[in-house]
KELUM-350728 format. One record per residue (C-alpha): residue in three letters; chain; x negated, y, z. Coordinates in Angstrom, 1 decimal, always signed. Example, Ala and Ser with C-alpha at 12.3 -4.5 7.8 and 13.67 -1.06 7.14 Angstrom:
BEGIN
   aa  ch      xx      yy      zz
  ala   A   -12.3    -4.5    +7.8
  ser   A   -13.7    -1.1    +7.1
//
This chain:
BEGIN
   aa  ch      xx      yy      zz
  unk   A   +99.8   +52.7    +3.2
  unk   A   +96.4   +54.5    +3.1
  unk   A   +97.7   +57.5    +1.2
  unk   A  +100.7   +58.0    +4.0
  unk   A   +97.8   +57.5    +7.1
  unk   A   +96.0   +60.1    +5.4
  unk   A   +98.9   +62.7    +4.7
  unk   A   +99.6   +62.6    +8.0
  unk   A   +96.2   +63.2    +9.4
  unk   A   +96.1   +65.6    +7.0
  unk   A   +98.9   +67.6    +8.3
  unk   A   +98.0   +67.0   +11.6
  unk   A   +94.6   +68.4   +11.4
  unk   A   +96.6   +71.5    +9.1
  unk   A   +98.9   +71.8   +11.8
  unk   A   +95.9   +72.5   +14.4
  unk   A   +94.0   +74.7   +12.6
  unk   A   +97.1   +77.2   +12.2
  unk   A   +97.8   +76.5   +15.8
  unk   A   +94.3   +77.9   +16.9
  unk   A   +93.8   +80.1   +14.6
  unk   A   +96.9   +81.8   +16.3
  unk   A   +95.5   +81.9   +19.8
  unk   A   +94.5   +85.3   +20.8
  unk   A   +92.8   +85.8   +24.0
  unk   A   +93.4   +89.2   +25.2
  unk   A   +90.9   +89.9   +27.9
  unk   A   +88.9   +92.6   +29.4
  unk   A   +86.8   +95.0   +27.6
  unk   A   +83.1   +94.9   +27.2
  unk   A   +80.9   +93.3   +25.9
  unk   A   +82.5   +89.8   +25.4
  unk   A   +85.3   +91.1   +24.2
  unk   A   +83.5   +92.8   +21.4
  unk   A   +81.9   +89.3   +20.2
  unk   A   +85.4   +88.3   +20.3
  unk   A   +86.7   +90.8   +18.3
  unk   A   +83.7   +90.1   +15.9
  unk   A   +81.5   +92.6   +16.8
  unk   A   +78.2   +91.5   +18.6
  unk   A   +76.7   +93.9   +21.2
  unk   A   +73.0   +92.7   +21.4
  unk   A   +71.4   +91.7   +24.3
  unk   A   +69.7   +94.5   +24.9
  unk   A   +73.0   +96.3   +24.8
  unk   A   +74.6   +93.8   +27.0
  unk   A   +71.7   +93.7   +29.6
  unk   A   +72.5   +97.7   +29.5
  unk   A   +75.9   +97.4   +30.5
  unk   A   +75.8   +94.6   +33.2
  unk   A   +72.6   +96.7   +34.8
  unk   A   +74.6  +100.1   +34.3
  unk   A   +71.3  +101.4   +32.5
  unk   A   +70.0  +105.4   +31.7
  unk   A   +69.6  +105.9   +27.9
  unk   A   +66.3  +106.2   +29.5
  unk   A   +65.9  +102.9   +30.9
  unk   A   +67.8  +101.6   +27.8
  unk   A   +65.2  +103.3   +25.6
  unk   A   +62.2  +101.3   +27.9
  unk   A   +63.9   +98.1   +27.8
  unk   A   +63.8   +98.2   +23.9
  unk   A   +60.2   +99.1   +23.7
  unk   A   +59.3   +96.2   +26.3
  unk   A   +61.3   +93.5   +23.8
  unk   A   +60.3   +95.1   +20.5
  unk   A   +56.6   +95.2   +22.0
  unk   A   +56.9   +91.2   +23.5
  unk   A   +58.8   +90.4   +20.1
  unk   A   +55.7   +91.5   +18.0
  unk   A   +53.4   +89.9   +20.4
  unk   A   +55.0   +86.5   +20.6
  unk   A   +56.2   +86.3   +16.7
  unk   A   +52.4   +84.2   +15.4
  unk   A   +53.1   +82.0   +18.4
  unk   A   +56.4   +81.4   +17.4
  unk   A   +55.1   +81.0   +13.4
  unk   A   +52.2   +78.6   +15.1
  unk   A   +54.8   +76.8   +16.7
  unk   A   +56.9   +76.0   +14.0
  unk   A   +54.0   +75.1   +11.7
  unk   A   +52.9   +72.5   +14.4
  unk   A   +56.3   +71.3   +14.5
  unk   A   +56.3   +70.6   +11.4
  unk   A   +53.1   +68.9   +11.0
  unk   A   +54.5   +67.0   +14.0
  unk   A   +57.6   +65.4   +11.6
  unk   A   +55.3   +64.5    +9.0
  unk   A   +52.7   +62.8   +11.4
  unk   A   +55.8   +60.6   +13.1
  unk   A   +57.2   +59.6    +9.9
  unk   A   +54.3   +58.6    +8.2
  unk   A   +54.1   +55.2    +7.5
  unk   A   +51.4   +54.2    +9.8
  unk   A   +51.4   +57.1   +12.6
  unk   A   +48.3   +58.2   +13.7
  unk   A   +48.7   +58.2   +17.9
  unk   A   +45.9   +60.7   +18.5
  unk   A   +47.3   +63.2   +15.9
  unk   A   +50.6   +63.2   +17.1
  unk   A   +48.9   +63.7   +20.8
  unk   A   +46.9   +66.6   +19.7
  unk   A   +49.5   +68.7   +17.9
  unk   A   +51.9   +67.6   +20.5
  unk   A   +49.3   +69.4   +22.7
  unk   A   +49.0   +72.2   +20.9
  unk   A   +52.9   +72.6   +20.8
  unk   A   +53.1   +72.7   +24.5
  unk   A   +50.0   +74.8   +25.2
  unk   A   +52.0   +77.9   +23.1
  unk   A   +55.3   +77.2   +24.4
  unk   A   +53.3   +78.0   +27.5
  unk   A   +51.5   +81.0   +26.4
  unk   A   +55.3   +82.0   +25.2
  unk   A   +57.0   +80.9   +28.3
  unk   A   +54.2   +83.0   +30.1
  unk   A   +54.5   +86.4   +27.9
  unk   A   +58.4   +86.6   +28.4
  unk   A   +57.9   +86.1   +32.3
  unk   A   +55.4   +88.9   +32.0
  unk   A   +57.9   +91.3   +29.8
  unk   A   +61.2   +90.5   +32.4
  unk   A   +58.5   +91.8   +35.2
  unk   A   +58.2   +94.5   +33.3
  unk   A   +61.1   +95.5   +32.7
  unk   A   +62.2   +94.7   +36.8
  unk   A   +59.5   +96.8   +37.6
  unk   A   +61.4  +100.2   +36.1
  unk   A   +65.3   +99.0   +37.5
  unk   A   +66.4  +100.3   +41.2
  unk   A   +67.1   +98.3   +43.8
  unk   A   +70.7   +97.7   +42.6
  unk   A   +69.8   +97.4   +39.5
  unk   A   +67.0   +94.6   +40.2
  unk   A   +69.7   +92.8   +42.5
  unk   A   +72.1   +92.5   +38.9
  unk   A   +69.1   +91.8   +37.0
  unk   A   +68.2   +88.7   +39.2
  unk   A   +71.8   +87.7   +39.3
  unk   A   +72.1   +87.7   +35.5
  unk   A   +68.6   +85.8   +35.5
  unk   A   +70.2   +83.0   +37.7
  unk   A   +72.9   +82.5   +35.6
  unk   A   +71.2   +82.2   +32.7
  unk   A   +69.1   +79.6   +34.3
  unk   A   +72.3   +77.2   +34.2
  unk   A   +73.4   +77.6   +30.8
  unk   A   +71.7   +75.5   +27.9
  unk   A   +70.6   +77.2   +25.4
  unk   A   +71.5   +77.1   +21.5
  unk   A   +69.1   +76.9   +18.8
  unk   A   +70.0   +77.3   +15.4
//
């Protein structure tokens, strides 16, 4: 009895993978397509085509990330290093309440500073956009604002 329950949940669950790895989805082109497809435009590339960029611009929008990227990457190293110190301090056997407050502290104290740099790079980069151009970029900024985000 066992074996037949799981042959057929086995061939059920064969039967759905061939099913959707069947389904196409023949859309527009652009950049979503191309992640479809299995090639991922970056976001920089993707900000570029929703804002209609210049090369120009394209070329300062780079240099503001790479610039932010190298500023924010210790924060981002301190953060995970606190994080981790974090874990250890709640599953010790007998957690110490203060501890945990202080790095907890100290966690949200650089997600500030990092939450504060970015803000300061996207003003950046709005400063050098047209007025059209701003108008997309606060549109895409919205949206975003709705979606959760995905950590790996």
């Amino acid at each position: 009895m066992k074996k037949r329950i799981f042959n057929t949940a086995f061939m059920l669950l064969a039967v759905a993978g061939t099913v959707l790895a069947q389904h196409t989805d023949k859309r527009s082109n652009g950049p979503k397509s191309e992640m479809r497809e299995g090639k991922k435009a970056s976001p920089i590339e993707r900000l570029a085509d929703r804002l209609e960029l210049t090369p120009e611009q394209t070329e300062q929008v780079e240099a503001i990330q790479l610039k932010s990227a190298k500023a924010n990457q210790s924060v981002h190293n301190q953060i995970n290093e606190l994080e981790a110190k974090l874990q250890t301090l709640t599953t010790a056997e007998t957690p110490n309440k203060k501890a945990i407050t202080n790095t907890a502290n100290q966690i949200s104290e650089l997600k500030g500073e990092l939450f504060l740099s970015k803000t300061m790079a996207k003003l950046e980069i709005r400063s050098m956009l047209n007025d059209e151009q701003k108008l997309k970029f606060d549109r895409v900024k919205s949206e975003r604002q709705g979606k959760p985000k995905h950590h790996n």
